[in-house]
C-alpha positions as CSV (number, residue, x, y, z in Angstrom):
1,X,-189.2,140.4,26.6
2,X,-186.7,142.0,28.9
3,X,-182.9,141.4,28.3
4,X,-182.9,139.9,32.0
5,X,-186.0,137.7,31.0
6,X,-183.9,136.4,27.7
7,X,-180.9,135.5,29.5
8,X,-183.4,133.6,32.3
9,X,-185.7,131.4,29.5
10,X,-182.0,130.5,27.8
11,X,-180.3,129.8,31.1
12,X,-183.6,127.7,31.9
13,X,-183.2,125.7,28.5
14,X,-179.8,125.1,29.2
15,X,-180.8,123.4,32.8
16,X,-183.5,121.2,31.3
17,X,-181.4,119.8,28.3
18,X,-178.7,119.1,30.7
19,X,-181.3,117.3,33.3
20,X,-182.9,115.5,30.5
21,X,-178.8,114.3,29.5
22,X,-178.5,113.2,32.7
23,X,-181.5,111.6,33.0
24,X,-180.9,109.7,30.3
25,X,-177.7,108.4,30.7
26,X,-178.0,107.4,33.9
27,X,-181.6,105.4,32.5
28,X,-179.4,103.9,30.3
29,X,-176.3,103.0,32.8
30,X,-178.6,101.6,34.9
31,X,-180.2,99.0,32.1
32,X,-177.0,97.8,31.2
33,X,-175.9,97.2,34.6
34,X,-179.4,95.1,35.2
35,X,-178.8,93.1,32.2
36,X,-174.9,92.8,32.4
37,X,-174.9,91.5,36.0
38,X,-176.7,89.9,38.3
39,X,-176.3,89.9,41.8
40,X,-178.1,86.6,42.3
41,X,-176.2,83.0,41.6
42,X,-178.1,80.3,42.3
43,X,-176.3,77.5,44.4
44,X,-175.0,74.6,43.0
45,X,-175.9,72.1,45.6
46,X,-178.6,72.0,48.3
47,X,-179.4,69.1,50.8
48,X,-181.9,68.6,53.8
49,X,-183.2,66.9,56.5
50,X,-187.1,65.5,55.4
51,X,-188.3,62.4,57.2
52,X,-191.5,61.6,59.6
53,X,-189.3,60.4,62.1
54,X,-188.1,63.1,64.7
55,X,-184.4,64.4,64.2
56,X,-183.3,65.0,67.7
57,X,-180.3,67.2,69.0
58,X,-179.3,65.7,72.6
59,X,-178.4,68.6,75.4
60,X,-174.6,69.8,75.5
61,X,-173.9,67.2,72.6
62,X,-172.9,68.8,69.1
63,X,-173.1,66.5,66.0
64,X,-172.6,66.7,62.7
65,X,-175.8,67.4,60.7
66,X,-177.1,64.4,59.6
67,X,-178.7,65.5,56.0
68,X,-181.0,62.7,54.1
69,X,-182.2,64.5,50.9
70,X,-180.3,65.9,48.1
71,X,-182.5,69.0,46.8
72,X,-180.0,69.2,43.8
73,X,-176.3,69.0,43.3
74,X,-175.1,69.9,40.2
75,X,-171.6,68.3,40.5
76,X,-172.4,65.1,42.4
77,X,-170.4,67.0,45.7
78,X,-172.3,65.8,48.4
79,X,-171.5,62.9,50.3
80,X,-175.2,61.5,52.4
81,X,-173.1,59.0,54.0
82,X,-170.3,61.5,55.1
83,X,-172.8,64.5,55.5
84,X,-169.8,66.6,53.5
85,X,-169.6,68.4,50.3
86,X,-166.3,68.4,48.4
87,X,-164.8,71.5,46.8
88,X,-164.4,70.3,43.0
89,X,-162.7,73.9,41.8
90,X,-161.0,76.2,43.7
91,X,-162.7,80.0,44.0
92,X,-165.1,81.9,46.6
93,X,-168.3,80.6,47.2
94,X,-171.1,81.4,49.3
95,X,-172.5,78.7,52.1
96,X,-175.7,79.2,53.4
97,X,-176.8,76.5,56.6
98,X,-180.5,76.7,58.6
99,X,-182.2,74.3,60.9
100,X,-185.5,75.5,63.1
101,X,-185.7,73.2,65.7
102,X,-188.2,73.4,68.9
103,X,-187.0,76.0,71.7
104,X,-187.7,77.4,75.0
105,X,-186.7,80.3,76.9
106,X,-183.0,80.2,77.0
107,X,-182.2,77.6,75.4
108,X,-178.7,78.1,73.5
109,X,-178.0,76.7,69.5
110,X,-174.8,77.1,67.7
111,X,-174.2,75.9,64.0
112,X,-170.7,75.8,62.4
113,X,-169.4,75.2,59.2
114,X,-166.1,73.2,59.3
115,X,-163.6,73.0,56.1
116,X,-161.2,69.6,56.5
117,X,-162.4,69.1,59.9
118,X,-161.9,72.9,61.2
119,X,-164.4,75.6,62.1
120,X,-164.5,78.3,59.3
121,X,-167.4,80.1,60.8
122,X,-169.6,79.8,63.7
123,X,-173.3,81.3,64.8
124,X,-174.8,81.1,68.6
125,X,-178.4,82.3,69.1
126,X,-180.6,82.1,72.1
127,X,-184.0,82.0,72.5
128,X,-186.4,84.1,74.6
129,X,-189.6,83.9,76.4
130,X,-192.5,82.4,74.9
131,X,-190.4,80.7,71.7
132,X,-191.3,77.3,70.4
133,X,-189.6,77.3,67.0
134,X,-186.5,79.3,66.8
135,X,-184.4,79.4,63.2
136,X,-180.5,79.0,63.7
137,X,-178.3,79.9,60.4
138,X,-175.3,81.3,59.0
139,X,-174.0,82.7,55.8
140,X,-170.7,83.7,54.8
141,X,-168.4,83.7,51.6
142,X,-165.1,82.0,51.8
143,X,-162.4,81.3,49.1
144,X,-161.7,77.3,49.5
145,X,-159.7,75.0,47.6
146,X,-160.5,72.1,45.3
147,X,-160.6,69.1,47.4
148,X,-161.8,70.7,50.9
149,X,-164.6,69.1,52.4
150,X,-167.3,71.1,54.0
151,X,-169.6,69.7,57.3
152,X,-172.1,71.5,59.3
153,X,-172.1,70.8,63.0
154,X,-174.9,71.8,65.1
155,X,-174.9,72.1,68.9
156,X,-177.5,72.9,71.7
157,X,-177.8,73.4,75.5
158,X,-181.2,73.7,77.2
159,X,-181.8,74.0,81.6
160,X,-184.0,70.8,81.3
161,X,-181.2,69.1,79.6
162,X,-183.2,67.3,77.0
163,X,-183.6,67.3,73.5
164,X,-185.4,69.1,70.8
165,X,-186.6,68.1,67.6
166,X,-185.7,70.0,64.9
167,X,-188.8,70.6,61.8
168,X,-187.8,68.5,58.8
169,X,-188.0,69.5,55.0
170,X,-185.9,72.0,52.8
171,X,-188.0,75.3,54.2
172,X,-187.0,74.8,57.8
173,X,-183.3,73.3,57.6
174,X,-180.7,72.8,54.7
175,X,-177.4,73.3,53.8
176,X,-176.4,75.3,50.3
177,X,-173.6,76.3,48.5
178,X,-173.1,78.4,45.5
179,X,-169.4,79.4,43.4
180,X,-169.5,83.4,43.5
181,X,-165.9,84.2,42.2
């Protein structure tokens, strides 16, 4: 073998050892960052509308959401009566709020999430041709403190100015809440 060929196969080996090093290490960063952390936190209270009666939303009328089933609650936060969940420890936390109500073109939905009586974050949507079930939600993190109380108020505003039904059970509207920080 030439002196050119030498210097190639050794520069090669160097190359693959330091591929395979990096390879590794980055195998291994990336386990430990898997089992270490998890992105996912699952919430620690979750309530819903689920009857066989019709929840209604009049036209140009915004109400508070008027929830009937506790999914879970893991620190007995949520008021049925009062439709409110109360901050227990101060920190961030994640609120996630849905309901898929009956829609036609145009027709305009907002849902809000009010701390102590004051919006905190707000989400309009409106439908387009040929809808019949439209999904409003939002989700945002927000640092509260302990004692806040959290409500959802939904609005809506159709041409016909009547109102729609929104589709019960935890799938199609709920309202949940998880401590991230």
């Amino acid at each position: 073998m030439s002196k050119g060929g030498i210097i190639l196969a050794g520069l090669s080996l160097i190359i693959a050892i330091a591929g395979v090093a990096v390879g590794a290490f980055s195998f291994i960063s990336l386990n430990n960052y898997i089992y270490e952390t998890s992105s996912y936190v699952p919430p620690m209270a979750k309530v819903y509308y689920d009857d066989v009666s019709a929840y209604s939303i009049p036209d140009q009328s915004s109400q508070t959401f008027n929830y009937n089933q506790i999914s879970y609650d893991n620190r007995d936060a949520f008021n049925l009566t009062s439709d409110s969940y109360t901050i227990h420890e101060p920190g961030f936390y994640q609120v996630t709020a849905q309901y898929s109500i009956e829609a036609y073109d145009r027709d305009f939905f907002m849902i809000q999430l009010l701390s102590n009586s004051i919006i905190v974050c707000s989400s309009s949507f409106t439908a387009s041709r040929d809808t019949n079930t439209f999904g409003v939600g939002l989700t945002n993190n927000f640092n509260f403190a302990e004692g806040d109380s959290l409500t959802i108020l939904i609005y809506q505003y159709n041409d016909a100015h009547t109102t729609r039904n929104i589709f019960p059970g935890g799938t199609h509207n709920f309202f949940a809440i998880a401590k991230i920080g």
